[in-house]
Backbone as JSON Lines, residues from 0, in Angstrom:
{"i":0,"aa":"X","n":[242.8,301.31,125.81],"ca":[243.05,299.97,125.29],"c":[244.47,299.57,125.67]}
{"i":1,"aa":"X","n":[244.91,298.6,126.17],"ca":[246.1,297.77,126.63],"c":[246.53,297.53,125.27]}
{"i":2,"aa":"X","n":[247.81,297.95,125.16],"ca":[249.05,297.63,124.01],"c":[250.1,296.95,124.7]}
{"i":3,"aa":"X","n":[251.17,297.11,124.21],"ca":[252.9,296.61,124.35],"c":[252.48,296.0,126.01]}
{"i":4,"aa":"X","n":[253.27,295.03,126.15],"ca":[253.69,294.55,127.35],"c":[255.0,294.73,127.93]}
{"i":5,"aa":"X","n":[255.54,294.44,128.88],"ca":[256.82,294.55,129.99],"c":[256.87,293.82,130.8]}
{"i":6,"aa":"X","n":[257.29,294.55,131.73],"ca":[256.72,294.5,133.36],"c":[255.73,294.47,133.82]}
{"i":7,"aa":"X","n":[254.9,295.77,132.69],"ca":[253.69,295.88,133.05],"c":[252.76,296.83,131.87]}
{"i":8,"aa":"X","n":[251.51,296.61,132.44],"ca":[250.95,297.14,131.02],"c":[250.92,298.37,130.38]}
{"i":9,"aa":"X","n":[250.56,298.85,129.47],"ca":[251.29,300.01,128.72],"c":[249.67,300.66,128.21]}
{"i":10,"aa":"X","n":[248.74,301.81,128.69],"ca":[248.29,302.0,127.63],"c":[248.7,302.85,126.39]}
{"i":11,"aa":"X","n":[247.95,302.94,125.35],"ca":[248.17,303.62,123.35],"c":[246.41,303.63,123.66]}
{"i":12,"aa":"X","n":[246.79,304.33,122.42],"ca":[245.17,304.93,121.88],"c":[244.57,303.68,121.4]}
{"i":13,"aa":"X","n":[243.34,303.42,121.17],"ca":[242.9,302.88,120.92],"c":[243.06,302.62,118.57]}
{"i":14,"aa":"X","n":[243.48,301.87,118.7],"ca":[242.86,301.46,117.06],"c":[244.53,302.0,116.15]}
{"i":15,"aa":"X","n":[245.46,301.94,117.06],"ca":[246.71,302.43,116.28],"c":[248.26,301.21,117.08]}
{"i":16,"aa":"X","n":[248.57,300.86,115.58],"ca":[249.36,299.92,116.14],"c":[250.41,300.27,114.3]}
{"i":17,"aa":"X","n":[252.02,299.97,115.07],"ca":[252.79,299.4,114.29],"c":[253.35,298.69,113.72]}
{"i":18,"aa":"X","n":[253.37,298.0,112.66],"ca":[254.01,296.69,112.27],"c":[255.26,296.51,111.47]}
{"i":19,"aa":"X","n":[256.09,295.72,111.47],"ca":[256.79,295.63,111.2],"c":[257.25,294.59,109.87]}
{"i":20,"aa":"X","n":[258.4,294.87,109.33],"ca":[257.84,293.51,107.97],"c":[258.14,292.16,108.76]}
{"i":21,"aa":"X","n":[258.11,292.09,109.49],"ca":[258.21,290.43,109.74],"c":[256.92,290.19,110.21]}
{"i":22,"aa":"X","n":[256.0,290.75,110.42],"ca":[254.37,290.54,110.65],"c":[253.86,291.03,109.18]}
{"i":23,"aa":"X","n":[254.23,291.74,108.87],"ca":[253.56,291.91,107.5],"c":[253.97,291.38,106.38]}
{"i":24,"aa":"X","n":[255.04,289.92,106.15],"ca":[255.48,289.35,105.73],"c":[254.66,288.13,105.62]}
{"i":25,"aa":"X","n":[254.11,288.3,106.63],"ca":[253.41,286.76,106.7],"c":[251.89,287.07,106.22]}
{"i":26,"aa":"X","n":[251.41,288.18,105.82],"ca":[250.42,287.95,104.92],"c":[250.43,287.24,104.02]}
{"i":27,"aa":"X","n":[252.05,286.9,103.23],"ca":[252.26,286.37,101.63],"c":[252.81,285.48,101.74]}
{"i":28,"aa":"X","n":[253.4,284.55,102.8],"ca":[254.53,283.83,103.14],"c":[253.61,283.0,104.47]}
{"i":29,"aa":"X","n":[252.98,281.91,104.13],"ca":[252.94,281.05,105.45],"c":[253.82,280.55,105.83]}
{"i":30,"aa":"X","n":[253.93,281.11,107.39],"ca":[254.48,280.33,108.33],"c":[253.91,280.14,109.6]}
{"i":31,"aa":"X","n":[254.85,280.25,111.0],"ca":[254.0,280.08,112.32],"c":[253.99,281.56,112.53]}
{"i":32,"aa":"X","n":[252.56,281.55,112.6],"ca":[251.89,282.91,113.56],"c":[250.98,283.66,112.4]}
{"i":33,"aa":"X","n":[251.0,283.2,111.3],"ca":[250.21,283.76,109.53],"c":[248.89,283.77,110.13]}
{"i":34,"aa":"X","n":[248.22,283.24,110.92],"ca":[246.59,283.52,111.0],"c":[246.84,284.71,111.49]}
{"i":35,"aa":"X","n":[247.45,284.67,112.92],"ca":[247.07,285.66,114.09],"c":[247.49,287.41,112.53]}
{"i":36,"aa":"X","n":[248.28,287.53,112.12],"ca":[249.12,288.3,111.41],"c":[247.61,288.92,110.37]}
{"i":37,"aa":"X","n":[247.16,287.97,109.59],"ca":[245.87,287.6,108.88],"c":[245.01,288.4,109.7]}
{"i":38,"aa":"X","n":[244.53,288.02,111.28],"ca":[243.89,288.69,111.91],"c":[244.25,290.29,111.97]}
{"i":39,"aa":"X","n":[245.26,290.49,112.0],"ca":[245.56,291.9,112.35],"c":[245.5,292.7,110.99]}
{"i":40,"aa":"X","n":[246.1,292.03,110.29],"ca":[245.49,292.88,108.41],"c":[244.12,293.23,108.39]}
{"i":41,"aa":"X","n":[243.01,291.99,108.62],"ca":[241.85,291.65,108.47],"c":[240.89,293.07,109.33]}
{"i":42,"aa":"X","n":[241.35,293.39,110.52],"ca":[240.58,294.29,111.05],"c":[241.14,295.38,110.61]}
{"i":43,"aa":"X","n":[242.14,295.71,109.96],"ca":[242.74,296.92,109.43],"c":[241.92,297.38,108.28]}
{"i":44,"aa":"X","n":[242.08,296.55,107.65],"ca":[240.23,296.61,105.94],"c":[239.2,296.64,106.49]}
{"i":45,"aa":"X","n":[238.8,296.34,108.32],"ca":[238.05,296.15,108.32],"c":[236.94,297.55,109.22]}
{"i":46,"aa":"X","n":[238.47,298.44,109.11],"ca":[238.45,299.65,110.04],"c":[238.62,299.46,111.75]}
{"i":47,"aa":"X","n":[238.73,298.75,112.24],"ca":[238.67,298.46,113.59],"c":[240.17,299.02,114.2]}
{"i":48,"aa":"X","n":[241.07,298.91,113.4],"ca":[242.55,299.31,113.9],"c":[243.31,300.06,113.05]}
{"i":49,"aa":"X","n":[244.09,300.54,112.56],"ca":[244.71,301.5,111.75],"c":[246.17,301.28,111.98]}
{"i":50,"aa":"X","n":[246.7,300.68,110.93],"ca":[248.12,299.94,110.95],"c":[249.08,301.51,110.12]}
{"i":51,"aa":"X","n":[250.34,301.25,111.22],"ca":[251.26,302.18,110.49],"c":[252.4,301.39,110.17]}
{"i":52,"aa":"X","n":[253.41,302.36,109.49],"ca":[254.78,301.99,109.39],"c":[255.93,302.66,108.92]}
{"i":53,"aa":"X","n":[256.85,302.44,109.11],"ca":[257.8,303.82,108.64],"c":[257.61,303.17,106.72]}
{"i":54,"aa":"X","n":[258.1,303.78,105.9],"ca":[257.88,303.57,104.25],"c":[258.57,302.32,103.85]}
{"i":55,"aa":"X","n":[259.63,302.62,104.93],"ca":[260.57,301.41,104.92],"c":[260.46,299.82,104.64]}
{"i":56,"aa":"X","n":[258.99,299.66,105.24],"ca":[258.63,298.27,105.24],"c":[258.32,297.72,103.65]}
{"i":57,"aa":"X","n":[257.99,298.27,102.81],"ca":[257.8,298.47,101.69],"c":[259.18,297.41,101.48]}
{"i":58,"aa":"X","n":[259.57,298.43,101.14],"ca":[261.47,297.72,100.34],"c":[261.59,296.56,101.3]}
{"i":59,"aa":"X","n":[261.25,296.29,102.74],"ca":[261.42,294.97,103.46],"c":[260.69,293.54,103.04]}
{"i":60,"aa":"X","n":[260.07,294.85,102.56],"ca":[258.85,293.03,102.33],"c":[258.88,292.67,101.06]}
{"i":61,"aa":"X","n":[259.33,293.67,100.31],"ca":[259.46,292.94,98.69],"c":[260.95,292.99,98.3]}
{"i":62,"aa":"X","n":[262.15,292.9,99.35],"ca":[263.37,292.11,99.21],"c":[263.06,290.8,100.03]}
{"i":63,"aa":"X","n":[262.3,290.75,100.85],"ca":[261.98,289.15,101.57],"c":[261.56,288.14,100.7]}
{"i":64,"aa":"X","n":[260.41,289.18,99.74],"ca":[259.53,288.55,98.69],"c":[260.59,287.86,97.71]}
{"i":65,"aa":"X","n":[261.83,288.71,96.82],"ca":[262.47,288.74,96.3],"c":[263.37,287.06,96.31]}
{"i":66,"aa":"X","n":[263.39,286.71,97.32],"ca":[264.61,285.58,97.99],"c":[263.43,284.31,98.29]}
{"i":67,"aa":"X","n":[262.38,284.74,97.63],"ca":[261.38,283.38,97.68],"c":[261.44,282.66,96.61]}
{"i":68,"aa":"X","n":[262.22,281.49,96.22],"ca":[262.44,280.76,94.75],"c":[261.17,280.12,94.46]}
{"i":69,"aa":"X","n":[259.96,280.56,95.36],"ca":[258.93,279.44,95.04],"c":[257.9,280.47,94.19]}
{"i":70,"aa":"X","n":[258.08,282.03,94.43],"ca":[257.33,282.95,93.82],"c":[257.73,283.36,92.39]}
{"i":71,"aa":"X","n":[256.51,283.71,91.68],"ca":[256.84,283.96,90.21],"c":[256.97,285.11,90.21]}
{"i":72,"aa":"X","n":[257.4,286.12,89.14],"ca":[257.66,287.85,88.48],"c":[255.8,288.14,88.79]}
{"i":73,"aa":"X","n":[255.03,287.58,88.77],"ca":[253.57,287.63,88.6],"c":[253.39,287.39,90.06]}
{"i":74,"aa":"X","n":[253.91,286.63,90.71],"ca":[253.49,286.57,92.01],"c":[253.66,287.64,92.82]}
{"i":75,"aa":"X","n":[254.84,287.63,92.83],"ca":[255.67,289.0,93.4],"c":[255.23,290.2,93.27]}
{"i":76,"aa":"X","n":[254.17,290.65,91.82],"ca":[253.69,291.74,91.38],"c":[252.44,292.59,92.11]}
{"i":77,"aa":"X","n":[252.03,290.77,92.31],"ca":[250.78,290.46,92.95],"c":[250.41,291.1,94.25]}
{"i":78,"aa":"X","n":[251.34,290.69,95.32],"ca":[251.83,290.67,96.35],"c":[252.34,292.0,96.86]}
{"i":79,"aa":"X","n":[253.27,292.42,95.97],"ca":[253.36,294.05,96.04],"c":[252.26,294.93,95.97]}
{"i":80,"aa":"X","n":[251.42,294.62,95.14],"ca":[250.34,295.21,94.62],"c":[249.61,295.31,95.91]}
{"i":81,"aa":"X","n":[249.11,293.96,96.43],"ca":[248.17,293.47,97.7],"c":[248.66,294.05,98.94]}
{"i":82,"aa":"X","n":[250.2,294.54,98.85],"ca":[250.7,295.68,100.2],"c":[250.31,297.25,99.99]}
{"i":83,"aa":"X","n":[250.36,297.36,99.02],"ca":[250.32,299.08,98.94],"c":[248.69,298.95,98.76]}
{"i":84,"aa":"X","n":[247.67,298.24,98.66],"ca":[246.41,298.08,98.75],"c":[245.87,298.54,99.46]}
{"i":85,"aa":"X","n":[246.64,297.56,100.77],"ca":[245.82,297.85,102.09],"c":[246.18,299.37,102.77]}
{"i":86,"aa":"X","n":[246.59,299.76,102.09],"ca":[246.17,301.58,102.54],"c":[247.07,301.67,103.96]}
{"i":87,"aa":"X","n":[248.53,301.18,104.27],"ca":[248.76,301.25,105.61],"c":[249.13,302.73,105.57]}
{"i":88,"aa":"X","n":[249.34,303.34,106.88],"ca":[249.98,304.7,107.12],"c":[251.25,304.45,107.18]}
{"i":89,"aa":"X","n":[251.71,305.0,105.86],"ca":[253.38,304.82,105.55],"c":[254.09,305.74,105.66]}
{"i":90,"aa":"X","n":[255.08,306.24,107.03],"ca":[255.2,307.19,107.5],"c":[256.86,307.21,106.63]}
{"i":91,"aa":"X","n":[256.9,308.84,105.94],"ca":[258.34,308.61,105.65],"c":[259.38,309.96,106.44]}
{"i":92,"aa":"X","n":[260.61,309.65,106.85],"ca":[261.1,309.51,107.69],"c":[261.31,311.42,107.67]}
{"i":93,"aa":"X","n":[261.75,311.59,108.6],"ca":[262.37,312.76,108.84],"c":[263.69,313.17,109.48]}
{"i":94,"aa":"X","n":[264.49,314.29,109.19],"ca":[265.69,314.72,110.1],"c":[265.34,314.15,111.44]}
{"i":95,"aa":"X","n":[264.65,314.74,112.05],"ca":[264.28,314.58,113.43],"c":[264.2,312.52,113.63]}
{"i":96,"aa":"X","n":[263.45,312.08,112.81],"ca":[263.16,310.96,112.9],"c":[264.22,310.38,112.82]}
{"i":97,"aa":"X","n":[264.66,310.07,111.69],"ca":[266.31,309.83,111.57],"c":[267.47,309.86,112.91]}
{"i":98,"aa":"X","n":[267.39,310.8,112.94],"ca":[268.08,311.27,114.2],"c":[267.9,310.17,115.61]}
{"i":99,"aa":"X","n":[266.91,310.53,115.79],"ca":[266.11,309.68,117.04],"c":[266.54,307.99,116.5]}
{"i":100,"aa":"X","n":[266.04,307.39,115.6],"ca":[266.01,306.23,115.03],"c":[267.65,305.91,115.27]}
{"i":101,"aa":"X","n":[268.57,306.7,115.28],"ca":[269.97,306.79,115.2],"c":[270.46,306.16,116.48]}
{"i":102,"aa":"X","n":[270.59,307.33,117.4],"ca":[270.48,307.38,118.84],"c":[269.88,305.53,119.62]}
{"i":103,"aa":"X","n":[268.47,305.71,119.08],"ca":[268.04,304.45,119.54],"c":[268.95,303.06,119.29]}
{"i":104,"aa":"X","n":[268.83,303.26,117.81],"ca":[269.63,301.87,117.53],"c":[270.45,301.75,117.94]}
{"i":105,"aa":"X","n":[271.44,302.66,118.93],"ca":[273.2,302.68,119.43],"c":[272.81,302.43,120.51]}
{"i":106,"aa":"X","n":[271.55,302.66,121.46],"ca":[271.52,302.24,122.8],"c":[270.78,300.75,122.55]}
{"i":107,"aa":"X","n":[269.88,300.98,121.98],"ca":[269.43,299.02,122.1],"c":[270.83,298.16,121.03]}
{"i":108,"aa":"X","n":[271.13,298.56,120.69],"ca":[272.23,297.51,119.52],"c":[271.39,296.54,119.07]}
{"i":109,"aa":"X","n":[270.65,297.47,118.18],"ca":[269.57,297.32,116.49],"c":[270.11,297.77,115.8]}
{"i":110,"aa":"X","n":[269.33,297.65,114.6],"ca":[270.06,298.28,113.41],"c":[268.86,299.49,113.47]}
{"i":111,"aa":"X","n":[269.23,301.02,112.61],"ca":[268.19,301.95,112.45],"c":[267.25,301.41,111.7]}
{"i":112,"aa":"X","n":[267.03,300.64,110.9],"ca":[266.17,300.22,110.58],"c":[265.51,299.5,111.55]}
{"i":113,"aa":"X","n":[265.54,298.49,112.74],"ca":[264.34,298.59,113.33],"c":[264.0,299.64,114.45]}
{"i":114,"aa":"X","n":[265.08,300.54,114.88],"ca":[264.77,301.37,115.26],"c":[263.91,302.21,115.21]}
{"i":115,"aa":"X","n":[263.76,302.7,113.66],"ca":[262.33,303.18,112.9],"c":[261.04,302.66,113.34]}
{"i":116,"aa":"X","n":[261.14,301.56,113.21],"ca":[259.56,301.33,113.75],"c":[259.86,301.64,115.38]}
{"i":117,"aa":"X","n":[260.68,301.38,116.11],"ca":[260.47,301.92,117.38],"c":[259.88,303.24,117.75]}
{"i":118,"aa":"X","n":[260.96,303.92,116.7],"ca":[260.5,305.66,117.02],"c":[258.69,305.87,116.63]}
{"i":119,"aa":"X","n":[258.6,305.55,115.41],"ca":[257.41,305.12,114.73],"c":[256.53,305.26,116.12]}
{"i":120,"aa":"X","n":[256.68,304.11,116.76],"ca":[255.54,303.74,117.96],"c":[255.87,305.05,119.1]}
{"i":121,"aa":"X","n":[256.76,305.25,119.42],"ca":[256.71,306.39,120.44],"c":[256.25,307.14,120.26]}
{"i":122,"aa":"X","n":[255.79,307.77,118.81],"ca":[256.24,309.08,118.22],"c":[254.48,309.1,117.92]}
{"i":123,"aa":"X","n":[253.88,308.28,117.78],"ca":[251.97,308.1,117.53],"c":[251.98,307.27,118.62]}
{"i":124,"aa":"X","n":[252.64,307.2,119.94],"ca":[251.62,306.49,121.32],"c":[251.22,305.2,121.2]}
{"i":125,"aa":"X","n":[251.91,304.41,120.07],"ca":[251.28,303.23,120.07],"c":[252.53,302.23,120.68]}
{"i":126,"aa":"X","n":[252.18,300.99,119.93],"ca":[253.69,299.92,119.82],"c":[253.81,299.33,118.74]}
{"i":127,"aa":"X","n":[254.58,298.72,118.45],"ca":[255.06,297.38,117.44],"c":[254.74,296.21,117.62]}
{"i":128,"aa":"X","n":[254.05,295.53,116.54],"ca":[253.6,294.21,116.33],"c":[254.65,293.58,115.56]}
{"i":129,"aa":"X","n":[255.92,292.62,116.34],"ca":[256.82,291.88,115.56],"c":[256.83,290.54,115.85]}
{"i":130,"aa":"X","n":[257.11,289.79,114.83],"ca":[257.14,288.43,114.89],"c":[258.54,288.32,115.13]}
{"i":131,"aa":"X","n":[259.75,289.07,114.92],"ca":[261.07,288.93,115.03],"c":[261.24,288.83,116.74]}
{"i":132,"aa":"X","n":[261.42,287.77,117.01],"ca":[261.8,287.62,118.75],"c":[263.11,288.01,119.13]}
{"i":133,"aa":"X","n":[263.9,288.04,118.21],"ca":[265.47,288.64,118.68],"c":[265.07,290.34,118.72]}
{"i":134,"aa":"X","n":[264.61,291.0,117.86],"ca":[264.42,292.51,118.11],"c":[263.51,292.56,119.34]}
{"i":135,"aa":"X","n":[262.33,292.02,119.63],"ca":[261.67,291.7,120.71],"c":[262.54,291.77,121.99]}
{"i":136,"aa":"X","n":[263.07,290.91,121.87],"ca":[264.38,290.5,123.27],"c":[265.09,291.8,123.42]}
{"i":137,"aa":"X","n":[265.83,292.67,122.4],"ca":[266.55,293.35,122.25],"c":[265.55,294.73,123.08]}
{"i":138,"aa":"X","n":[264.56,295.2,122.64],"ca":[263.93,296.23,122.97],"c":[262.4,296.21,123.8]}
{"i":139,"aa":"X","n":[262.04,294.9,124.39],"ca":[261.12,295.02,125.48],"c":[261.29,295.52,126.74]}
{"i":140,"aa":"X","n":[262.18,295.93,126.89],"ca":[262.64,297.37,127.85],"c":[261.62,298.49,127.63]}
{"i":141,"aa":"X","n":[261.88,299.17,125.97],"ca":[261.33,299.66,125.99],"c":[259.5,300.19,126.02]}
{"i":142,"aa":"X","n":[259.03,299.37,126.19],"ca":[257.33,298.87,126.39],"c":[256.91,299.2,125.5]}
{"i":143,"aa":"X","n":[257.87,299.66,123.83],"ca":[256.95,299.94,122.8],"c":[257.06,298.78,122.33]}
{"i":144,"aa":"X","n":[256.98,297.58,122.54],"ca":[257.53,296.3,121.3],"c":[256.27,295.07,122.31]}
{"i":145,"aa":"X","n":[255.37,294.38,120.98],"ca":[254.94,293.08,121.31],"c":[255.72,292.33,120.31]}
{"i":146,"aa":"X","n":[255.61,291.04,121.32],"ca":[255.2,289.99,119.91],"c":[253.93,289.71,118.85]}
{"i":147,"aa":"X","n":[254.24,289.18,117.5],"ca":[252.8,289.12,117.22],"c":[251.75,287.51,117.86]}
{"i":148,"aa":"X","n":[252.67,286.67,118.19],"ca":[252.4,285.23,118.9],"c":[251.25,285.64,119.78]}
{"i":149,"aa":"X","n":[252.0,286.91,121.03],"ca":[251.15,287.23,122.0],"c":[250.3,288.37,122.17]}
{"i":150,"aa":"X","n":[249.84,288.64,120.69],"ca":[249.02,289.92,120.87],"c":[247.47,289.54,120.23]}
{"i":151,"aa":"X","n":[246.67,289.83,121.37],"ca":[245.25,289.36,121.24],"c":[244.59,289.71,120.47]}
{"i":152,"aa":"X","n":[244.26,289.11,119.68],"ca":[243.61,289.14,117.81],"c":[242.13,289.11,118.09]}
{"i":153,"aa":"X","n":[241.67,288.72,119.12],"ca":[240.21,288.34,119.14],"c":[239.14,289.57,119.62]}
C-alpha cells in the first residue's frame, strides 16, 4: 500500500498509519480538512486501518480542547472520553525512543514532541497523517510525513 509522499513514493504496511493531534483534533473542532480527518477515524472503528500515536497526543488534544471558550467542563469530558474510546495504539515512549526523538528534532529544527510521532512512524514502517503544514514543510525530507489535505480517504 502507498503511504508518505516526497519525491517519490514510499511503501508501509498496509492498515498502519500515524497521527498526530492536529488531525486528531479535528474530530472535535471543525475546521478545513474535518471530513477527510472523520474519514480516517471512521475506518479506524471500522477496522480497515489501525491508527497509532506516541501517548503524547492525549495531553495535545485535551490542552487544544482546553483553549476552546466555546466548550463546556461537560464538553471537554465528552470529548476526552470519545479519544481514549477509539482504542488508538498509544505508544509510550522509551530511553531509546526518547533518545532518537531527541537527535531528530535537532536535525529537522522541531520540537521532540513532533519528533515523536516521526520516530513513531519509522519505528512501525508507517508515516504521519498531519494537518500541521509547517511540521510538514519542516520534515518531508524525511518520507515519513503526509499531509492530511492530501491523503486519500476513499
Amino acid at each position: 500500500m502507498v503511504g508518505c509522499r516526497g519525491d517519490k513514493e514510499v511503501e508501509r504496511p498496509p492498515h498502519s498509519l500515524v497521527i498526530d493531534a492536529s488531525t486528531a483534533l479535528k474530530w472535535f473542532v471543525p475546521e478545513e480538512d474535518t471530513e477527510k480527518a472523520v474519514k480516517l477515524r471512521n475506518k479506524h472503528i471500522e477496522g480497515e486501518n489501525i491508527l497509532f500515536a506516541p501517548d503524547l497526543l492525549i495531553y495535545e488534544v485535551a490542552n487544544a480542547l482546553k483553549f476552546r471558550p466555546d466548550l463546556t467542563t461537560e464538553d471537554l469530558e465528552k470529548d476526552i472520553g470519545a479519544l481514549f474510546a477509539l482504542d488508538i495504539e498509544l505508544i509510550v515512549p522509551s530511553s531509546e525512543t526518547i533518545i532518537k526523538s531527541t537527535t531528530t528534532a535537532r536535525k529537522l529544527d522541531i520540537t521532540v514532541y513532533d519528533a515523536a510521532y516521526i520516530t513513531l512512524a519509522e519505528t512501525i514502517g508507517s508515516c504521519v497523517i498531519t494537518a500541521d503544514e509547517k511540521l510538514y514543510e519542516k520534515t518531508k525530507q524525511t518520507k515519513l510525513i503526509q499531509l492530511l489535505r492530501d491523503y486519500p480517504t476513499e
